[in-house]
N, C-alpha and C positions, 0 to 999 in steps of 0.2 A: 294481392297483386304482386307479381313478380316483376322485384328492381331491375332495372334497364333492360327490358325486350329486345332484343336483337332483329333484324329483318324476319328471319328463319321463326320466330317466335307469332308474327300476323297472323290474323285470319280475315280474307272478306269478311266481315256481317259483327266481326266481334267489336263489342261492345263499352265502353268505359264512362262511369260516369263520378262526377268529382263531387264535393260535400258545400257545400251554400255559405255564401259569404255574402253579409250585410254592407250596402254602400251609404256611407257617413257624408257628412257633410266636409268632416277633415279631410278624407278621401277627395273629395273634390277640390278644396281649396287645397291640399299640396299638389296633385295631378296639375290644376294650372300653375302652380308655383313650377314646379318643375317644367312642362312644356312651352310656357308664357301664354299658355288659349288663354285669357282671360275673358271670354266672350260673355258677353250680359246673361244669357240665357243659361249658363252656369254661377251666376254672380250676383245679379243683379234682382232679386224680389219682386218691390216693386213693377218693373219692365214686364213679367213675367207675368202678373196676371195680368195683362193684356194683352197677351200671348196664347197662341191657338193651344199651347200645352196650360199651361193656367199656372204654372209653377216651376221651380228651378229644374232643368234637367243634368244627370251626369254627362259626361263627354262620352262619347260613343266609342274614342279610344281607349277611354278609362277602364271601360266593360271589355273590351276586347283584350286590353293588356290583362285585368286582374283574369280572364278566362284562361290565359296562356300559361300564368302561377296556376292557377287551378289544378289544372292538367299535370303542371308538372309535380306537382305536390303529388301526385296519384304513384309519382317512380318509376314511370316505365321510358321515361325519356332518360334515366338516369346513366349518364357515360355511352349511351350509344346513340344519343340524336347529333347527327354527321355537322347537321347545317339543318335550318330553317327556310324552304326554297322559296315558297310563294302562300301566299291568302287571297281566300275573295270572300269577301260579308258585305251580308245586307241587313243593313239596319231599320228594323221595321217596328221596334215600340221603342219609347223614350223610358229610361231608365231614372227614376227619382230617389230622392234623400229615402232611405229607411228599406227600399226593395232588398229582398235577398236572391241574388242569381246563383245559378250552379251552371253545370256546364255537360252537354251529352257527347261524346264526339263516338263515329264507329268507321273502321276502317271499309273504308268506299272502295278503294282500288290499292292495288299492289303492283311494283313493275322493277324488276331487278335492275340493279346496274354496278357491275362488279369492278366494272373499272371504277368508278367510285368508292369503293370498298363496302357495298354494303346493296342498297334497294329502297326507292322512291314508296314511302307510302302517303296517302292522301286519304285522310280524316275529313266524314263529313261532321260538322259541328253546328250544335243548337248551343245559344244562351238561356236560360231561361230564367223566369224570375216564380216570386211565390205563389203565382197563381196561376202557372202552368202554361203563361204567355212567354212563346219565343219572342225575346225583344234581338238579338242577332241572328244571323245562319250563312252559313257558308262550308268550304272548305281550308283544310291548311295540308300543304304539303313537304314531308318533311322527306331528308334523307337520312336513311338510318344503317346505323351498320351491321355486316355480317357477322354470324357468331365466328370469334376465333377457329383457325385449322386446330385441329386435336396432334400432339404430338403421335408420331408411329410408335406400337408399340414392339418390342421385338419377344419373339417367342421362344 
């Protein structure tokens, strides 16, 4: 994978997919240490089996932030991602203690904008865990920049 893709570097349909990270229980209990979610249904055991899930679940934010390291772990956001514009996910399996996710995303759409220095691309994105269930999906729309002008050369 080549470090920091430029706009000029996209393609519709291409492809990228990240390497599987295991979600801990530490993983949970700092995610609410950090955001204050402390909500039962990430905490609380007991509550939980008598809960339509039957057991603790990760925060749904949790999956979506570690998705976004994922990604970027991969280098191609590296020094040319402008700005983070917008997301949409739909959360559709509960993510538990011991799941490993990874993360598919392929570029959807492409749309320049130079006055910005660069060109709007939008990644559609699966989460998936180890058994082949997308537990997120959406898109994430980023701006990214153009590759540098090349200096002239003179002849």
């Amino acid at each position: 994978m080549q470090t920091g893709l430029y706009f000029e570097d996209y393609e519709i349909g291409r492809k990228l997919v990240t390497r599987g990270r295991t979600i801990t229980e530490t993983d949970i209990v700092q995610f609410g240490a950090l955001t204050g979610d402390f909500n039962p249904m990430h905490f609380d055991a007991e509550y939980m089996k008598t809960h339509m899930m039957g057991q603790r679940i990760a925060h749904g934010m949790l999956s979506l932030s570690y998705a976004v390291g994922q990604a970027y772990q991969l280098g191609f956001m590296e020094k040319t991602i402008l700005a983070f514009r917008s997301l949409e996910m739909k959360f559709s399996q509960p993510v538990v203690i011991g799941d490993t996710l990874h993360v598919e995303l392929t570029v959807k759409e492409m749309s320049p904008a130079p006055r910005l220095g660069g060109g709007m691309v939008t990644l559609e994105v699966k989460i998936i865990n180890q058994s082949g269930k997308t537990v997120q999906s959406g898109t994430w729309t980023v701006l990214v920049a153009s590759k540098p002008a090349q200096p002239a050369t003179e002849g």
